[in-house]
Every structure is written in structure tokens, then in C-alpha cells.
C-alpha positions as CSV (number, residue, x, y, z in Angstrom):
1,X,24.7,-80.0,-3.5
2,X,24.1,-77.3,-0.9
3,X,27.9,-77.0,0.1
4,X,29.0,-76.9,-3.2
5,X,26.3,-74.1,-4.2
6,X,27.7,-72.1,-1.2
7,X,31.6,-72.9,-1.8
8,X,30.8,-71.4,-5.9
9,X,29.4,-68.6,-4.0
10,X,32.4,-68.1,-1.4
11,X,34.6,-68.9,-4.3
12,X,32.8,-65.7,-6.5
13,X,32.3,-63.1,-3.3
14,X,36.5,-63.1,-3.1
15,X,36.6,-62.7,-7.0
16,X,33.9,-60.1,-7.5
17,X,33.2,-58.6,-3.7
18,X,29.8,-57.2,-5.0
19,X,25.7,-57.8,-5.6
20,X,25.2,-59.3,-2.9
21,X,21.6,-60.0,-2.7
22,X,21.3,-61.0,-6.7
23,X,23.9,-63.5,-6.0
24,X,21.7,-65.1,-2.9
25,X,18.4,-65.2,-4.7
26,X,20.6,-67.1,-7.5
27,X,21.9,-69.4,-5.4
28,X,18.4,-69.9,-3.3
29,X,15.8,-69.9,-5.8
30,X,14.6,-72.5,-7.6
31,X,16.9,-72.5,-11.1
32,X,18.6,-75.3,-13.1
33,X,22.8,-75.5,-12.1
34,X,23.4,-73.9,-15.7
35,X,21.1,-70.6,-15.2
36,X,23.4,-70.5,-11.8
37,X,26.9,-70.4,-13.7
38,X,25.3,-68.3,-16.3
39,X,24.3,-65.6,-13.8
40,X,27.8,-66.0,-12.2
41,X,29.9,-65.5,-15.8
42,X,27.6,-62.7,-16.7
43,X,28.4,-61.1,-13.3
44,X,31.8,-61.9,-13.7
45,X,32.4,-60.2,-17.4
46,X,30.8,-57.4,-16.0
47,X,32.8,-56.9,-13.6
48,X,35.7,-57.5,-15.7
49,X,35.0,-55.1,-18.4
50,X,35.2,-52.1,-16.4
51,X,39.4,-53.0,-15.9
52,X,39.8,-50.8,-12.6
53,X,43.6,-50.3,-12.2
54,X,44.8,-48.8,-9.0
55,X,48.2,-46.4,-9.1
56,X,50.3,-45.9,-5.9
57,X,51.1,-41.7,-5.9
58,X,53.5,-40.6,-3.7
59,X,54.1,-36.6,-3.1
60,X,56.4,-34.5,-1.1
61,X,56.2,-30.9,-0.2
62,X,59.2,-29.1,1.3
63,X,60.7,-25.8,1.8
64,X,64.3,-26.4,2.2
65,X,65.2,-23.2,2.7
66,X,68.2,-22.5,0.2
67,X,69.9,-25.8,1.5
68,X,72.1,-28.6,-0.3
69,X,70.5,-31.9,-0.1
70,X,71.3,-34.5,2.2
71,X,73.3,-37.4,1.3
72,X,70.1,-39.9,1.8
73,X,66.6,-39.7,0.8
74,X,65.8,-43.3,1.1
75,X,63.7,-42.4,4.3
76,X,62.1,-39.3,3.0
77,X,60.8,-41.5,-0.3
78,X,59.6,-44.6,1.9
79,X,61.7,-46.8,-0.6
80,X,61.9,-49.6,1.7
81,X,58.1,-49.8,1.6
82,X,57.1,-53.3,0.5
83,X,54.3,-50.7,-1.3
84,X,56.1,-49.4,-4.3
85,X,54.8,-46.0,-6.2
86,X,53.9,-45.8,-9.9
87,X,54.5,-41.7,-10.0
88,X,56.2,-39.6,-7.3
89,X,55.6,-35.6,-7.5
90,X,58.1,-33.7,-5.6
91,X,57.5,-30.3,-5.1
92,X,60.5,-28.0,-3.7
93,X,60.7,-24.1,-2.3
94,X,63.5,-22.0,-1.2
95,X,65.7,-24.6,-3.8
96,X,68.6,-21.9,-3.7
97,X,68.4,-19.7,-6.6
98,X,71.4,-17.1,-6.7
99,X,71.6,-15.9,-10.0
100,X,74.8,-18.0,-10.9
101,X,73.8,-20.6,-8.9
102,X,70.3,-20.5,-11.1
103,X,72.0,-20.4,-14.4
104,X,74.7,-23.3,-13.2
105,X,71.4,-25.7,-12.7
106,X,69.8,-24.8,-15.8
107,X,73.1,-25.5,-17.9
108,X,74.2,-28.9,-15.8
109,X,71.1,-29.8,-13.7
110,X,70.4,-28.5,-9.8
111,X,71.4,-30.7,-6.9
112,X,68.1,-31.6,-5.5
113,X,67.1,-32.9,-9.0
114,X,70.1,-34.8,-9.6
115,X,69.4,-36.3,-6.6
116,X,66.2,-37.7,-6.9
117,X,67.2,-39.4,-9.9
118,X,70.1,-40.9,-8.7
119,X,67.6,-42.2,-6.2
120,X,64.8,-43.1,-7.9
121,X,66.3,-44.0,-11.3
122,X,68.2,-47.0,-9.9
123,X,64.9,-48.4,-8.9
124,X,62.9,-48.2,-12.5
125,X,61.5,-44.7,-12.8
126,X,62.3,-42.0,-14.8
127,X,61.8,-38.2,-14.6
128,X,58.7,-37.3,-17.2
129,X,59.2,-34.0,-17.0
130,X,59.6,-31.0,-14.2
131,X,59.4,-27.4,-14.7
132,X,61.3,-24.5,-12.0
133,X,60.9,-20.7,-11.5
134,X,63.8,-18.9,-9.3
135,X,63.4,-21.3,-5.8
136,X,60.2,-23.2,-6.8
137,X,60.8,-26.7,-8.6
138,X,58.5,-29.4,-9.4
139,X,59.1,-32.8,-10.3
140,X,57.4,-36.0,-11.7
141,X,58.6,-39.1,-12.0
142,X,57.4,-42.5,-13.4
143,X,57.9,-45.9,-13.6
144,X,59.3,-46.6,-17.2
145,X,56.0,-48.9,-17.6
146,X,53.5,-46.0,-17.5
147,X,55.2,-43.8,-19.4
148,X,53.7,-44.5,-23.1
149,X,50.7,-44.3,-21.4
150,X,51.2,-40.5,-19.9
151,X,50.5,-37.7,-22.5
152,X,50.1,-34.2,-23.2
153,X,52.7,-33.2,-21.1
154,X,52.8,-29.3,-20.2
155,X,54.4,-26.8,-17.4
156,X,53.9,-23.1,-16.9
157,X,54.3,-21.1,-13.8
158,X,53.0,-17.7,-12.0
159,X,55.0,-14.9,-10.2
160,X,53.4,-13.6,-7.5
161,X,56.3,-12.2,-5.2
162,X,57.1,-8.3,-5.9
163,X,54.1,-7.6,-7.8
164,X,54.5,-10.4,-10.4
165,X,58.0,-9.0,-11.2
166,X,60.0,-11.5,-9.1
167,X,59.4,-15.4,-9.0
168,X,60.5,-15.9,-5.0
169,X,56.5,-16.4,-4.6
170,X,53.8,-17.7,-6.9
171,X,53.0,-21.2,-8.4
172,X,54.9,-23.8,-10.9
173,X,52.3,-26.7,-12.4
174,X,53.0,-30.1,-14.7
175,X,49.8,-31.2,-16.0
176,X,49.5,-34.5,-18.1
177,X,47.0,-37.2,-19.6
178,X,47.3,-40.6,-17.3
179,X,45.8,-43.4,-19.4
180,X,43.2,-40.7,-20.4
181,X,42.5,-39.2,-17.6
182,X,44.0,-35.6,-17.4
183,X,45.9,-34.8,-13.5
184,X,47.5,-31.3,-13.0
185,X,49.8,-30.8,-10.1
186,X,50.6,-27.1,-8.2
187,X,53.4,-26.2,-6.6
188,X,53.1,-23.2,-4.2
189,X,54.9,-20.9,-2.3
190,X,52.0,-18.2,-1.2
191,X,53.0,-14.8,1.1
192,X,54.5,-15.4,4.5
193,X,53.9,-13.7,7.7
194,X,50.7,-14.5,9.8
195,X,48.8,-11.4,9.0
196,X,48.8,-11.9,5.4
197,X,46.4,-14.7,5.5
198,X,44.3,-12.7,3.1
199,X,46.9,-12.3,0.4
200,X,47.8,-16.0,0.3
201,X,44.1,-16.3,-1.3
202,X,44.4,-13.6,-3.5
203,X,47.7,-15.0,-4.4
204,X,45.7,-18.9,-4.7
205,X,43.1,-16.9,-6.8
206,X,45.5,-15.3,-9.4
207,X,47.5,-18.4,-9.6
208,X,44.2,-20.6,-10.3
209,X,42.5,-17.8,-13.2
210,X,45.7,-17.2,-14.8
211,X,47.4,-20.2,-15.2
212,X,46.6,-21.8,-18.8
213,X,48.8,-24.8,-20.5
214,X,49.7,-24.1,-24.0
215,X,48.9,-27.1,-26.8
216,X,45.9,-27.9,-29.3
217,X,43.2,-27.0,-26.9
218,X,44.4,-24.4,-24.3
219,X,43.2,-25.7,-20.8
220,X,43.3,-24.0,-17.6
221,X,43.7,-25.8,-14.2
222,X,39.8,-26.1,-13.2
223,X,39.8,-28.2,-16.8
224,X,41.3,-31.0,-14.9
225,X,39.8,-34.2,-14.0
226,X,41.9,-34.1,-10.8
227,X,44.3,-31.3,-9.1
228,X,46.7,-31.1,-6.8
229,X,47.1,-28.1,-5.0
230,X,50.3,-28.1,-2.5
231,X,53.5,-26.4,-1.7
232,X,54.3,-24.3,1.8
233,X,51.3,-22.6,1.6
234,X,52.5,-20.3,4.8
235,X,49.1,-20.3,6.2
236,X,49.6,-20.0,10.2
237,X,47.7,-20.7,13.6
238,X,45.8,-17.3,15.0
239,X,45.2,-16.4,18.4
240,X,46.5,-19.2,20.3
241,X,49.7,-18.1,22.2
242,X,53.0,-19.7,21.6
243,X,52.5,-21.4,25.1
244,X,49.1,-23.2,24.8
245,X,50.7,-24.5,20.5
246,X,53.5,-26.0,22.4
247,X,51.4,-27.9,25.2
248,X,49.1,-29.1,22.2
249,X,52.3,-30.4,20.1
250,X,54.2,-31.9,23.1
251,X,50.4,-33.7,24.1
252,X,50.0,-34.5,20.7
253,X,46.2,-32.8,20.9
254,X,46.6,-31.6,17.7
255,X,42.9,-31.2,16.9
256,X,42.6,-28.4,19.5
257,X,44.4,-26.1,16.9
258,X,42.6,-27.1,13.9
259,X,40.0,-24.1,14.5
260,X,42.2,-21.1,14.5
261,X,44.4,-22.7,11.4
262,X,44.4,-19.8,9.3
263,X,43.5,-22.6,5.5
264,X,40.8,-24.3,8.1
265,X,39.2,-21.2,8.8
266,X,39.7,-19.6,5.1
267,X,38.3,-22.4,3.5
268,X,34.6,-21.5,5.6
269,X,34.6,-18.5,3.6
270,X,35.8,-19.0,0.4
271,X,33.8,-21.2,-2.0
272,X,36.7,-22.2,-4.3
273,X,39.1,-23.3,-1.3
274,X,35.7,-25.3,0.0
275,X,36.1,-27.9,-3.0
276,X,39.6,-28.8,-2.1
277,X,39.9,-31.8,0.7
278,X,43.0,-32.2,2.6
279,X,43.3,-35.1,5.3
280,X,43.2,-34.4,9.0
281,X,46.3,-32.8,10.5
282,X,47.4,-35.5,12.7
283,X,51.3,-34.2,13.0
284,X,52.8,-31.7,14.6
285,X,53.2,-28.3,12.9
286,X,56.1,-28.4,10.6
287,X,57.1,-24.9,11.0
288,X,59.5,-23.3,12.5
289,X,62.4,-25.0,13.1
290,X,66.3,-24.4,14.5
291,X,68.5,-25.6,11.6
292,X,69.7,-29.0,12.4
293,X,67.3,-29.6,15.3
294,X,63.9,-30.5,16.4
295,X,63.5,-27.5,18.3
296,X,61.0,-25.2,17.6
297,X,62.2,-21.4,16.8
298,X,64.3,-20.5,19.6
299,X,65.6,-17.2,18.5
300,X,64.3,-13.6,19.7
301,X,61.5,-13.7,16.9
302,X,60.0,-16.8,18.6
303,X,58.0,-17.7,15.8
304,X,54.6,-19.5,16.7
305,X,54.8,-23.1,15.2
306,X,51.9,-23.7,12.0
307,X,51.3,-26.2,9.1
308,X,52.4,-24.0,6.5
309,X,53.1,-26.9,4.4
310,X,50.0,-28.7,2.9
311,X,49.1,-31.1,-0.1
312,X,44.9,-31.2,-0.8
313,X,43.5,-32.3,-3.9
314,X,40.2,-32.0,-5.5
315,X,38.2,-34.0,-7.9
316,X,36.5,-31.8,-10.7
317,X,32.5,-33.6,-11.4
318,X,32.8,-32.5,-15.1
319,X,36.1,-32.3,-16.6
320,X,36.7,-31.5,-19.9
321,X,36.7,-34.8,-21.8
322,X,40.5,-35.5,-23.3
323,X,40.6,-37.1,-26.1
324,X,42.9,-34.9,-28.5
325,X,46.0,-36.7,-28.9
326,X,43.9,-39.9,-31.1
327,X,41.8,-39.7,-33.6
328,X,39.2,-42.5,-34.7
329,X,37.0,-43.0,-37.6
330,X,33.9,-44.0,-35.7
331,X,33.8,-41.0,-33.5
332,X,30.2,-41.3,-32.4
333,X,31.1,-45.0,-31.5
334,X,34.4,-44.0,-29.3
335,X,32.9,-40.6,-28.0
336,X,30.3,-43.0,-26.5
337,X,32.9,-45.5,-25.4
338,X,34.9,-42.8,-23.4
339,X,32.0,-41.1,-22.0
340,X,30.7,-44.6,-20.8
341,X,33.4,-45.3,-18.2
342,X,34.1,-41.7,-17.1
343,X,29.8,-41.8,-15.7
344,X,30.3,-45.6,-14.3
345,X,33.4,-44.6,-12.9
346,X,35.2,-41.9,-12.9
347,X,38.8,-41.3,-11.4
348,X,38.8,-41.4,-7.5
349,X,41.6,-40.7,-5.1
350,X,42.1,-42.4,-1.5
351,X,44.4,-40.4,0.8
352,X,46.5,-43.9,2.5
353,X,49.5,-41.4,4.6
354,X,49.2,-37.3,5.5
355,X,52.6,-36.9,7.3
356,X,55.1,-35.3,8.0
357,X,59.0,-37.1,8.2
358,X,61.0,-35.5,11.2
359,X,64.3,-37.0,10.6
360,X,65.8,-34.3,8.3
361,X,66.8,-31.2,9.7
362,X,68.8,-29.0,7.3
363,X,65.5,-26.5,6.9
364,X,63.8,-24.9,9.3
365,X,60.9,-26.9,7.9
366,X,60.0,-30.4,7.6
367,X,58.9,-32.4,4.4
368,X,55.2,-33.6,4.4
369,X,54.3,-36.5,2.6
370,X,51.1,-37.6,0.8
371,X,50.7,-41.1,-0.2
372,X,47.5,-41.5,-2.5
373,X,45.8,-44.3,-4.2
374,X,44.4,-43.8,-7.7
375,X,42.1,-45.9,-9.1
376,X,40.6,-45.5,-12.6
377,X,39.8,-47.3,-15.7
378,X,42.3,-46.9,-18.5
379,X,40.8,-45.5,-21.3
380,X,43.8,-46.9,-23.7
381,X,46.0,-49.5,-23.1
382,X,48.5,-49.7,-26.0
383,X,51.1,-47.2,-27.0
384,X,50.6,-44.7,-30.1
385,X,53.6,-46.0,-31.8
386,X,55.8,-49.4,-32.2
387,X,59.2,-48.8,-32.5
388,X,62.0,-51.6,-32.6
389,X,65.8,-51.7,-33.8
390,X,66.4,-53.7,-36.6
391,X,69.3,-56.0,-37.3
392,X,72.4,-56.1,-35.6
393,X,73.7,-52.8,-33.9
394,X,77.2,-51.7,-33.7
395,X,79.3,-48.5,-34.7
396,X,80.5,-50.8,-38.0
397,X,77.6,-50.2,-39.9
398,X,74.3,-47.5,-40.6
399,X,71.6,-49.0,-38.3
400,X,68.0,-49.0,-39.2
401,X,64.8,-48.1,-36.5
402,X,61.6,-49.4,-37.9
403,X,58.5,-47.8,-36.0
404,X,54.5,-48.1,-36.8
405,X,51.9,-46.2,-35.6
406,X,49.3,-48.1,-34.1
407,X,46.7,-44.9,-34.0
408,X,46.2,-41.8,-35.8
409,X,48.1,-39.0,-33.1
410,X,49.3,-35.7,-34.4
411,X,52.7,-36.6,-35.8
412,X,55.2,-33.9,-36.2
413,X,58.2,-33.5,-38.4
414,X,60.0,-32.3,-34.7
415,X,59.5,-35.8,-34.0
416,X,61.9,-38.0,-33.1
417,X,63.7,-41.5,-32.0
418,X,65.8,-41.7,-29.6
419,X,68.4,-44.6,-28.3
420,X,68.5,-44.6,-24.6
421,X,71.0,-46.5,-22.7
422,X,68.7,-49.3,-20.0
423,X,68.5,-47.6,-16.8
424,X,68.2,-44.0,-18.5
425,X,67.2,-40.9,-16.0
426,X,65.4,-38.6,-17.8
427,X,64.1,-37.6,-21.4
428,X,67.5,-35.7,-22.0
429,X,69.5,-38.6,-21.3
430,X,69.7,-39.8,-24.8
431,X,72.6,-41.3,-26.4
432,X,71.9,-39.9,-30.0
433,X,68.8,-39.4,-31.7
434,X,67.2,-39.5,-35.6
435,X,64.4,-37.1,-36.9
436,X,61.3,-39.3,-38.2
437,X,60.8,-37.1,-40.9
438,X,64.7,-35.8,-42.5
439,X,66.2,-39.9,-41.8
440,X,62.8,-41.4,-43.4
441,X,64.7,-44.3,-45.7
442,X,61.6,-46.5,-46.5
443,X,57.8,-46.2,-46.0
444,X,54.7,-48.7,-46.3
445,X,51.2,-48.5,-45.4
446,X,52.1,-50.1,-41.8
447,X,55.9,-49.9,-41.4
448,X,58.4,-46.8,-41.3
449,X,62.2,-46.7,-41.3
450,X,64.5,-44.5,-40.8
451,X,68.5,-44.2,-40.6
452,X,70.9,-44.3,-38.1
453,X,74.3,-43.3,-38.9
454,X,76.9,-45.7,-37.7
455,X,79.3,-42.4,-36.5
456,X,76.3,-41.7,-33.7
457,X,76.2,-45.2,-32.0
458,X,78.2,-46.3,-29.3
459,X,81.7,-47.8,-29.8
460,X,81.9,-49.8,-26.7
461,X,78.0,-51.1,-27.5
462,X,75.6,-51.9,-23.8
463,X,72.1,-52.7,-23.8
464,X,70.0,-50.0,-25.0
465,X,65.8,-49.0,-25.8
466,X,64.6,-46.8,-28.2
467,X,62.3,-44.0,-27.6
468,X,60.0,-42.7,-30.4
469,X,59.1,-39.0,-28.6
470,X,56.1,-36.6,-29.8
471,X,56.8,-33.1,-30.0
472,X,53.0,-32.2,-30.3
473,X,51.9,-34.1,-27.1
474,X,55.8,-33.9,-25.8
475,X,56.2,-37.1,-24.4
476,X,57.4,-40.3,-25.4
477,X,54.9,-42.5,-26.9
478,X,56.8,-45.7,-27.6
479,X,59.5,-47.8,-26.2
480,X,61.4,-50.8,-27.8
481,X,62.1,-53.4,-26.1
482,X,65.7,-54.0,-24.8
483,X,68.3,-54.4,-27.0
484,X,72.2,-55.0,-27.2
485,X,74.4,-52.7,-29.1
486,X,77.7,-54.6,-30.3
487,X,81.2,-53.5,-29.4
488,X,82.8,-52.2,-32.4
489,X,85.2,-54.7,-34.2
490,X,86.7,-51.7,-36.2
491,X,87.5,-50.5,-32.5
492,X,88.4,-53.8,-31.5
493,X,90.9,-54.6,-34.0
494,X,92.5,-51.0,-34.1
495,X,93.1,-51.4,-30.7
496,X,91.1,-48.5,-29.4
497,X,91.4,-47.4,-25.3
498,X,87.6,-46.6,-23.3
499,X,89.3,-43.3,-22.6
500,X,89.7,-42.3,-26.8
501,X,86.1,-43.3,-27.3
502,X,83.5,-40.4,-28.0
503,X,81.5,-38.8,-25.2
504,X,78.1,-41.7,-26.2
505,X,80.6,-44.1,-25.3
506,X,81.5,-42.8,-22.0
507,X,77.4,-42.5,-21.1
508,X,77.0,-46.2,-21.5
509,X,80.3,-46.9,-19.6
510,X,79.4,-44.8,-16.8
């Protein structure tokens, strides 16, 4: 009897990996075998209810200094990790920005972007959203399973180079709603120069009290549950001489620059930089180096080496509770639900890699990478809306999309339904889309429909997902599951080439 008593408790210790000492007096004391199980279900439901899911977030900060890509970033995104990410925030300065250059990208997409799709779409994410000013871009990507499930999406950015008047310098954000729990990452590119330690706070300041995201409640960043603050943040290494940087790096006694790091020392004096945390700096400098090397500066300005680029993060003890995009008629009861698991537990972060990857050279920087674990309890775990395609699909017939909301959220008559080849990049990647409102054919208490017109789908057919996107909270709140779009018989029969088929066609072909 005693083994089994202690292989129930072995067995429960792996399950629950807590209360230790209730579960030895249980065990121990002098109780009937069914008060013993009871104590161990109760335990166990408890344990259960608060549903702690972890997230893998992986960031990158680099300055690539007006540079085209590379032709890989496999390496750079650690894809052949056996750990795969949920999100990946990539945050990019210098991204060249001549004015046709700029215009070209906003038109057809920049480089850097369409590369990290090409990368990362391949392997199950999308990009949610991203947001640039001149040489700063930010991007966010997700796996397609969390998307429902991010919300109250919003970007806005701050010029700080030339007095405000010129965006070379300054800050672009994406802030969102992760299964309830609202995350706002900055992207920074703060003053250069090793004397101008003071006006990269000012500039921090400024960015931090002016930046507000537009939507039903207007937040600021310090509203956040969590923030990410990161970018090159050209803070430099004083007083040491180039010499005694270089014997530290080459010894890999990093820790005997830490003190004259001009961030280190800022953030003794100023109280807001003192509630962000940033992992030790246990890489060499990643600043400044000869293009196409792993040299430090060797040209006549001889440039002292410094961790300009940085990610930190801080965790804000009373958020503003977010709730806005659902509505409930028991408010007292779900207020009280929400509020519950946010004091039991409330969002944490675990820093797992601070790095930096020397492999790529085309910058005179290198990329630093942050690899976080977030673990929090989901505060809803169903989509806002059910959308599915009804009937056969093909470009012979009007299709119909039948959709249900399964909460109240602010519906819009900007929303809309789009059909999304499998595999799809981005939100703007649609095939053709439907207005809820103007292509409404049918309407119950529980289920919508609304029209598709058979000259908007795809001749050729491929296998396809719907999208039902909000334009209050803009994001997508529901996906279909897969389904197959027909080849046309019309098309079929009339004998009709892949080259003659309309532009939709030649998405799903590609």
C-alpha cells in the first residue's frame, strides 16, 4: 500500500509540479484512500483551470545600413531550431529610403519585407501587420493558428531626426491584444554620436509621451500590459580607450565594459529607463563594423566598438484592463472573471537567448536576437466569428459565405470576407473579397450569408480559406477551414490556356 501511495504521488508531482507539503500530509496522515484521490482531483482541477499557455517570441533588431538583403535568412531566424516561434517581431533601421526607392516599396512591397515572408510564409506564419517611416520598419508575424486570437491591431510612429521634420530618427510601434492580453512593440533609431547620450533619452522620452494608438479607447504605450522597447538605440561605451574595448572583446571579458555603457549608466539616473530589464550583454559589441567583414572600424575615424543595438522589455503592474472588442450581458460576472486571472497570474516573460548572429556582414552592424518565452492564461479561446464556404465553389456559378458571430464585437459595415489562397502571406494577399454588409443575401438570428459573384473566383480553382476581417479592431477574426475551389468546366470545355486566365487565377497558380 505504501508504494502505491508514493508511485500516485510521483505520478501527480510530474503532472502538477506544485504544493508540496499539502500533498505529503495527504499522503502521510491518517485518511481513507478516497479523501486521498479527492485531495489529488481537487488539486489537479485547480491546477487545470488556470490553462497557462506558453508562446515562443522571437525578435531581431538590425541596422542594415541602406543594404539589399541577403539571399538567406534561415540562420538569422534560427529556423532550424527544433524550438519553433508562435510570433516573430522584426525590427529594421537604415532600410534604404531614397525617395523613389520609398514610394517603389510602398506601391509593390520593399525587399527586406518581401523577404521575410517568402521565408517565414512557407513555414505557416503570416505577416499580421507592420508599419514603416523613411528607413525604420517594423514587422510582426504569426503563426496562422493565433491569428483569430490577436486583436486591436494599431501602428503609429514618431519623428525625431531634424527637429521632428524628418523621419531618419524617431520610433515606429505595432501594438495588439494577444488572447487578451495587450503587447506593444518599439522600434528605435535614437541620435548617434557618443556625446549625444543625453539626447537619445530625450528622444526615448518624446517617443514614450507622445506616442498614442488611435481606436475606441485611445491608449498610449505605458497602457500596455507588456512593451518592447528596442531598435539601435546608438548608446556607446565612455572613457574606455579603443585599445583596452578591443582586449575586452578579443578576451571575451565583456562585463568589464558594462559600467561605462552609456544605457547601463543612463538607466542609474533616469527612473523610467530603470523599469525596463534587458539581459546581460554576453556578446561582443555589435558596432562598428568594415562592410563585409568581422573587423572592427578600420578606417581614419576608428570608431570605438558599443552595443548600440538593444531589445529590453518591461512588464507594466497595472495595465489598463482590455476588454473592448466583446461585449457580454453579465458584465459584473466577466469583469470579475478577467480580473481573476490577470491577479493569479498575470502575463510574464522569460528572456531564453540575448545575442547577437555574426555571420552576416553587409552592415556595419550586426543583428541581435531576443528569444522570449510568454506565458499567460488566455482570456478567450474561440474566435469572434464562424465563417465557412457553402456548397460547391467554382467560377460556374454565384458562391455563397455563411458566417456567425459567436460574441457581440463591434461589427462594421467596412467589414469584410475575404478568400485567401492556403499558404497566403499577408492580409493583402486576398484573392477577391465581399462586403458583409452591401453582399448580405440572407440573415437569421444565428446564421449570415452573403454573395460571391462567380466573375471574382478563380478559373483554374486551388484550395483556398476564407477570412472574415474587422475593420474596427483591424484584424481578422475568423478563418474557415480549408477548402477546394473547382476548376471551371465553362473554362474546361471552351478550351481556355492558364496564360488567358484573370490575374486571381494566376495568384493561385503561382
Amino acid at each position: 500500500m505504501e508504494a502505491e501511495r508514493w508511485n500516485t504521488l510521483l505520478d501527480f508531482l510530474r503532472l502538477c509540479k506544485r504544493d508540496w507539503r499539502r500533498i505529503y500530509s495527504v499522503l502521510h496522515g491518517d485518511v481513507m484512500e478516497q479523501e486521498t484521490l479527492t485531495s489529488l482531483n481537487s488539486l489537479c482541477l485547480e491546477h487545470k483551470k488556470h490553462n497557462i499557455d506558453t508562446f515562443r517570441l522571437f525578435m531581431v533588431t538590425w541596422n542594415v545600413a541602406i543594404a539589399e538583403p541577403p539571399d538567406d535568412i534561415t540562420s538569422l531566424l534560427q529556423l532550424s531550431s527544433q524550438k519553433k516561434a508562435d510570433l516573430y517581431v522584426i525590427g529594421l533601421q537604415e532600410v534604404r529610403a531614397a525617395p523613389l526607392k520609398f514610394v517603389t516599396d510602398l506601391a509593390f512591397g520593399d525587399s527586406w519585407s518581401c523577404l521575410f515572408m517568402n521565408t517565414l510564409t512557407p513555414l505557416g506564419y503570416i505577416k499580421v501587420s507592420s508599419v514603416r517611416m523613411q528607413g525604420l520598419l517594423l514587422l510582426f508575424f504569426s503563426k496562422l493558428e493565433h491569428v483569430p486570437f490577436i486583436r486591436d491591431i494599431r501602428t503609429t510612429y514618431t519623428r525625431t531626426g531634424m527637429y521632428g521634420y524628418w523621419g531618419n530618427k524617431g520610433g515606429v510601434s505595432i501594438r495588439f491584444s494577444l488572447y487578451g492580453h495587450s503587447l506593444c512593440f518599439l522600434n528605435c533609431h535614437l541620435a548617434a554620436h557618443i556625446h549625444n547620450a543625453s539626447e537619445r533619452v530625450e528622444e526615448f522620452e518624446h517617443i514614450f509621451n507622445s506616442q498614442t494608438f488611435d481606436g475606441k479607447e485611445s491608449l498610449s504605450i505605458l497602457d500596455h500590459k507588456l512593451v518592447f522597447w528596442f531598435g539601435d538605440l546608438n548608446f556607446r561605451i565612455e572613457d574606455h580607450g579603443m585599445h583596452f574595448i578591443r582586449n575586452c572583446i578579443n578576451s571575451k571579458n565583456f562585463n568589464l565594459l558594462w559600467s561605462k555603457d552609456q544605457l547601463t549608466m543612463m538607466k542609474k539616473k533616469i527612473p523610467r529607463l530603470q523599469q525596463f530589464e534587458e539581459g546581460p550583454l554576453n556578446f561582443q559589441p555589435t558596432y562598428k563594423f568594415d562592410l563585409n567583414s568581422d573587423k572592427y572600424d578600420s578606417s581614419g575615424k576608428k570608431r570605438k566598438p558599443a552595443w548600440c543595438d538593444r531589445i529590453l522589455w518591461w512588464m507594466n503592474s497595472k495595465p489598463r484592463l482590455e476588454n473592448a472588442d466583446t461585449k457580454h450581458n453579465d458584465a459584473d460576472d466577466e469583469q470579475k472573471q478577467l480580473e481573476e486571472p490577470l491577479d493569479e497570474f498575470p502575463l510574464r516573460v522569460v528572456q531564453d537567448t540575448y545575442t547577437s548572429n555574426m555571420e552576416y556582414s553587409i552592415s556595419d552592424h550586426k543583428p541581435v536576437i531576443g528569444i522570449f518565452t510568454l506565458e499567460l492564461r488566455k482570456l478567450y479561446e474561440t474566435p469572434l466569428v464562424h465563417v465557412c464556404a457553402e456548397g460547391k465553389w467554382s467560377a460556374d456559378m454565384d458562391a455563397v459565405v455563411t458566417y456567425s458571430p459567436l460574441e457581440q464585437f463591434p461589427s462594421s459595415a467596412w467589414d469584410w470576407i475575404g478568400l485567401y489562397k492556403v499558404g497566403f502571406r499577408s492580409l493583402s494577399d486576398y484573392i477577391t473579397y465581399t462586403w458583409v454588409k452591401d453582399d448580405q443575401v440572407a440573415l437569421n438570428n444565428e446564421l449570415i450569408q452573403v454573395y460571391v459573384s462567380k466573375e471574382e473566383i478563380p478559373v483554374v480553382g486551388g484550395e483556398c480559406v476564407l477570412c472574415y476581417y474587422s475593420s474596427n479592431l483591424q484584424c481578422i477574426v475568423g478563418i474557415s477551414e480549408p477548402f477546394q475551389v473547382h476548376e471551371s468546366q465553362a473554362a474546361i470545355e471552351e478550351g481556355f490556356l492558364l496564360e488567358n486566365v484573370n490575374r486571381f487565377d494566376q495568384v493561385l497558380s503561382s
